[in-house]
N, C-alpha and C positions, 0 to 999 in steps of 0.2 A: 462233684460233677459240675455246680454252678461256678468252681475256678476255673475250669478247663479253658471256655473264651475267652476269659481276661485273660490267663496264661500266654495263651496263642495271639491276643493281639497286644501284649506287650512284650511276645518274642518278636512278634514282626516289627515292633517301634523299634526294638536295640537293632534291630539287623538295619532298620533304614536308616540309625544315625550313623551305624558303622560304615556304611556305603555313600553316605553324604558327601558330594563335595563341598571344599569352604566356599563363604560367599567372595565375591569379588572385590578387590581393595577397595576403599572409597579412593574415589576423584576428585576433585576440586576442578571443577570447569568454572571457568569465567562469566560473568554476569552476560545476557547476550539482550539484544536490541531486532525486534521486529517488524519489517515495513512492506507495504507494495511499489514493487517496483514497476516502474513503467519507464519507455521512450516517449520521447518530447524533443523537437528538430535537433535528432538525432544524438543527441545525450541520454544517456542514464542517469534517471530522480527514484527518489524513494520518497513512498508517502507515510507517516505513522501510521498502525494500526488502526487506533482509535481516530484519523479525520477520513478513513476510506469505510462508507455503509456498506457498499457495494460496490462490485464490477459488471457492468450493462454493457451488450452490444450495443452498436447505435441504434436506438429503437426509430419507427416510423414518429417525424415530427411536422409540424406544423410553421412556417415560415413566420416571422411577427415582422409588421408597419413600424419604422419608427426607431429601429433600436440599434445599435452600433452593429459593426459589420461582425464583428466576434462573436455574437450569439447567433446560434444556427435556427434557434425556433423554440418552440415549446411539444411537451411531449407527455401522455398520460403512462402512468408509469403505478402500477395497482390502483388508481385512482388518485392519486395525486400527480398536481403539475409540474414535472420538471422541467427549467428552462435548460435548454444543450450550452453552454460554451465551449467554442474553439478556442481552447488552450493554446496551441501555438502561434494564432491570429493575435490573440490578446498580447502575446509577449514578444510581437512583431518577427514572427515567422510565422509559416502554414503546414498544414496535416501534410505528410507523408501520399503519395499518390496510391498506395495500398490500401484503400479503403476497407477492405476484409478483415485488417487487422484493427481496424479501429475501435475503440472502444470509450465508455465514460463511469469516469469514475464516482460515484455520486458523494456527496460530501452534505452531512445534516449535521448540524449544528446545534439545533432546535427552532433557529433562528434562522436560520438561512441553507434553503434544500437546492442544490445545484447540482447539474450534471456537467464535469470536465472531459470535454473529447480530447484523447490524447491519442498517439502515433499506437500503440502497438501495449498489451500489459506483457510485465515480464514475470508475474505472479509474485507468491510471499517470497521475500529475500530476509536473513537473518545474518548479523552480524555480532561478535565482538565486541562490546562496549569500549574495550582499549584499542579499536580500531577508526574509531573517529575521531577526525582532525576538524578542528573550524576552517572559516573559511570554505570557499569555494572553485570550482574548476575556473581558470581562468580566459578558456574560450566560451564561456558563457556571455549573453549579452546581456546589459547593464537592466535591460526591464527584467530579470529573470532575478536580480543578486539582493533585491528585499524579501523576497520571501525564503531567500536558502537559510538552512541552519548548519553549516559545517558538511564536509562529508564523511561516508564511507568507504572502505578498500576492504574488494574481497580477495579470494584465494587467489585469481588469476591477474593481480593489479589493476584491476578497472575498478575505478573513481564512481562512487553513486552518491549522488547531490540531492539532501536531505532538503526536502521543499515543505515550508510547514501553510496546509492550506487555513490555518486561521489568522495567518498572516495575511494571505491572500481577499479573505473574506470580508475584513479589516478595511480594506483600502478600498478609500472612495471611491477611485476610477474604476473598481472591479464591481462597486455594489451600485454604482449609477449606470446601465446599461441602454438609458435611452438616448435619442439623439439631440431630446429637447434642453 
């Protein structure tokens, strides 16, 4: 009598491996590469994973005395102060007249907490690792071509210009923001 269950549920294991399908071949996909992608006067950039903390609307800020015309102001942001930079100003263009699409990308470092206002996010983008080329788009302007790292080509041929913001963070003219 105490066979009878193990009986009945080791008739039901044979019948579920008889009705099993196999599993699926393995694949080999290619190593893939993930970023944020954003617009910036009117190009597609992608940012690494790890230099994007977050993506902020333009919060309400505060205008600042004194400091180059690229920074928009300061801004509390859970309690701490992020300063706004206008990305496209810094890199001698301007934001996009759609201000609804606006957004900032925040970028911490540990060292340095900055909010980049850029034209529009295009969210996460994933590519290919054998789909980057160095080098950069060539209608790009010449303040834009130090911090690119090569780019990428998605499914539909459009170019995305790997922008490395610790490059950016780097450079004197971007981390002296006052006018003094």
């Amino acid at each position: 009598m105490a066979q009878a269950p193990f009986l009945a549920l080791a008739g039901l294991a044979q019948k579920c491996r008889e009705s099993a399908s196999e599993l699926p071949a393995k694949i080999e996909s290619a190593p893939r590469w993930s970023g944020i992608g954003f617009l910036l006067m009117g190009e597609r950039f992608i940012a690494p994973m790890g230099q994007v903390a977050e993506i902020l609307e333009l919060p309400v800020h505060t205008r600042l005395p004194g400091v180059q015309p690229w920074v928009l102001g300061l801004s509390n942001v859970r309690g701490r102060l992020l300063p706004l930079l206008d990305m496209p100003m810094y890199l001698g263009g301007q934001l996009s007249q759609q201000k609804r699409n606006h957004r900032v990308l925040v970028y911490d470092n540990g060292e340095l907490f900055s909010g980049l206002v850029i034209d529009r996010s295009l969210g996460m983008q994933h590519f290919d690792l054998n789909q980057h080329k160095p080098g950069s788009s060539s209608s790009l302007p010449s303040s834009v071509q130090g911090y690119l790292d090569g780019t990428y080509t998605d499914e539909d041929d459009q170019a995305w210009n790997v922008i490395d913001f610790n490059r950016l963070a780097a450079d004197s003219r971007f981390a002296n923001a006052s006018l003094l």
